[in-house]
N, C-alpha and C positions, 0 to 999 in steps of 0.2 A: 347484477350480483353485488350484496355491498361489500365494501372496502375491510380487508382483516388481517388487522394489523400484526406483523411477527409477535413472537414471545421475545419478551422482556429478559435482557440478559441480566443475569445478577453479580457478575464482575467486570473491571474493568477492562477497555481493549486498548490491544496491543498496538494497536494502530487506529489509526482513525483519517478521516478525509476529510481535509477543509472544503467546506461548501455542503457535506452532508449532515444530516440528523444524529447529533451524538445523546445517545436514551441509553439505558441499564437503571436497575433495581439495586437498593443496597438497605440490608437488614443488619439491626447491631441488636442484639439482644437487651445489653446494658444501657443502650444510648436511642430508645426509641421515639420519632417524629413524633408522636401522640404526647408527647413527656415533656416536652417544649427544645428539643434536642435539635438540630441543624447541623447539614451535612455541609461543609464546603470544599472545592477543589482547588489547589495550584498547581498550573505544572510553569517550569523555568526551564530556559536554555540559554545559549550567550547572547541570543538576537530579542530574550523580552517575558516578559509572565504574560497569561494566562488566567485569569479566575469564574466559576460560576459557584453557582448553590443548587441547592436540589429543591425539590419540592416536597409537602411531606404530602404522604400517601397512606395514608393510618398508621399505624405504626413504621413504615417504613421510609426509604428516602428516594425516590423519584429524580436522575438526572433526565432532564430533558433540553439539551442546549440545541435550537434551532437551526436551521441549515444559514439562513440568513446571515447566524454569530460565526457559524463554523469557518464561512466564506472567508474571512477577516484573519483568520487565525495564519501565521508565517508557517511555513513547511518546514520541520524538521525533528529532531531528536528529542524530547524533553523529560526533563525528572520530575514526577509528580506528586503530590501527597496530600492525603486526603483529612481531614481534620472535623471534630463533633463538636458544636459551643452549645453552653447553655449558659447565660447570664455571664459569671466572670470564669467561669468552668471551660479549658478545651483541651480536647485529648484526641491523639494522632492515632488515625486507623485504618492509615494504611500508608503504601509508598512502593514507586517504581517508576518504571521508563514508557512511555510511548511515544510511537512514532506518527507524528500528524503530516500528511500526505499530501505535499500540493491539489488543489480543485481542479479537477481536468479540465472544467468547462473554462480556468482563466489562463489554462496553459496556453504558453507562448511559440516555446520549444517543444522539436522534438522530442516525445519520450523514449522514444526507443533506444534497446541498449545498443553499443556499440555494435556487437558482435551483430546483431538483427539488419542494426543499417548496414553495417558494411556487405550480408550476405544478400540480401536486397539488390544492393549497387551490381554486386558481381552477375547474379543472377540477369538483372538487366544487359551487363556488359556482353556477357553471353551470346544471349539472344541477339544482339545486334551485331557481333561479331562471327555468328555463325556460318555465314557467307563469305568473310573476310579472311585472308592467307595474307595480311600483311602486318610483318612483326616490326617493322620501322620504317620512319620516312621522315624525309627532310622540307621545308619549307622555307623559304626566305633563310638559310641559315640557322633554322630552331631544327632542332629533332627529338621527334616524339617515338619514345620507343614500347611498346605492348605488353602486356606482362603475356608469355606462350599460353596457349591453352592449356592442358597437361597442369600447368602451375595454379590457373585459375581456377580447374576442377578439385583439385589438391584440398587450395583454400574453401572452396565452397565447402566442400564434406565436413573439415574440422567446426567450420561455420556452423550447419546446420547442428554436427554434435551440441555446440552452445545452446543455440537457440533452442534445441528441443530441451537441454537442461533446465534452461531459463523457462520452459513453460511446466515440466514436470514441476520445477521450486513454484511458482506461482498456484501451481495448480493445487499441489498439499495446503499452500497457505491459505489459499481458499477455503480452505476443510473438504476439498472434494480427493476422490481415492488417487493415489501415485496413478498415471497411467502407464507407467513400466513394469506393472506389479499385476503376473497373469497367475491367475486362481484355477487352482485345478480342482474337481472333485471324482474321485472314482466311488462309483458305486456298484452295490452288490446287485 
């Protein structure tokens, strides 16, 4: 089967991932590629800039910054803004914030949110302590004292409320549906 490539988005995102393919389309009606017109980007934060160009694509402007470039790029907050030259001619056409995303592949740490590891941990704790009736004990003069069970199921539940929050947030950002959002229909 061959290879078929998404559609081409025609504005900026919101985010983006170091290490992946950053591509979109950009059409200026006044300012077209075919016209000797040139799209450039910066984005800045406190830790450095940013810059590429686009390519022209008939009249239009074509970003296509390689994954190779992306991989390079620092993780974090930055403000962007888009600019058209021609000879000694440039004019600003656009401007905002995205968010560029650590490359998972060069992650080091943990990503997981707090709330995840810590329900993780308990869950484990759990399991191991299931057979266990022992709420403290002493050693060599240390003592290690258990948090009750009762308390750990407690935390677990507030736990999981998180984490299923953190996946519903995730899951919209994605553009896929809430899944806490159930659709009825009656019909006749």
């Amino acid at each position: 089967m061959p290879y078929m490539s998404p559609p081409i988005p025609s504005t900026e995102p919101a985010s983006l991932n170091a290490g992946d393919t950053a591509k979109w389309l950009k059409s200026f009606e006044n300012y077209p590629a075919s016209d000797g017109w040139h799209l450039n980007y910066i984005l800045i934060n406190g830790k450095g800039k940013i810059t590429f160009d686009s390519i022209d694509q008939g009249d239009d402007h074509l970003i296509n910054v390689l994954a190779s470039t992306t991989a390079g790029w620092a993780a974090g907050n930055y403000d962007w803004r888009a600019s058209v030259k021609k000879s000694d001619y440039v004019f600003t056409v656009g401007s905002g914030r995205v968010v560029v995303n650590a490359a998972f592949s060069a992650a080091t740490l943990d990503a997981r949110s707090q709330a995840r590891r810590t329900l993780e941990a308990i869950e484990l704790t759990l399991e191991g302590r299931a057979s266990s009736a022992t709420a403290e004990y002493e050693i060599a003069g240390r003592k290690l004292k258990y948090i009750p069970i009762p308390e750990l199921l407690q935390l677990r539940d507030r736990l999981r409320r998180d984490v299923r929050s953190e996946n519903t947030a995730a899951s919209i950002t994605a553009g896929r549906k809430n899944p806490n959002r159930i659709f009825v229909r009656f019909g006749a």
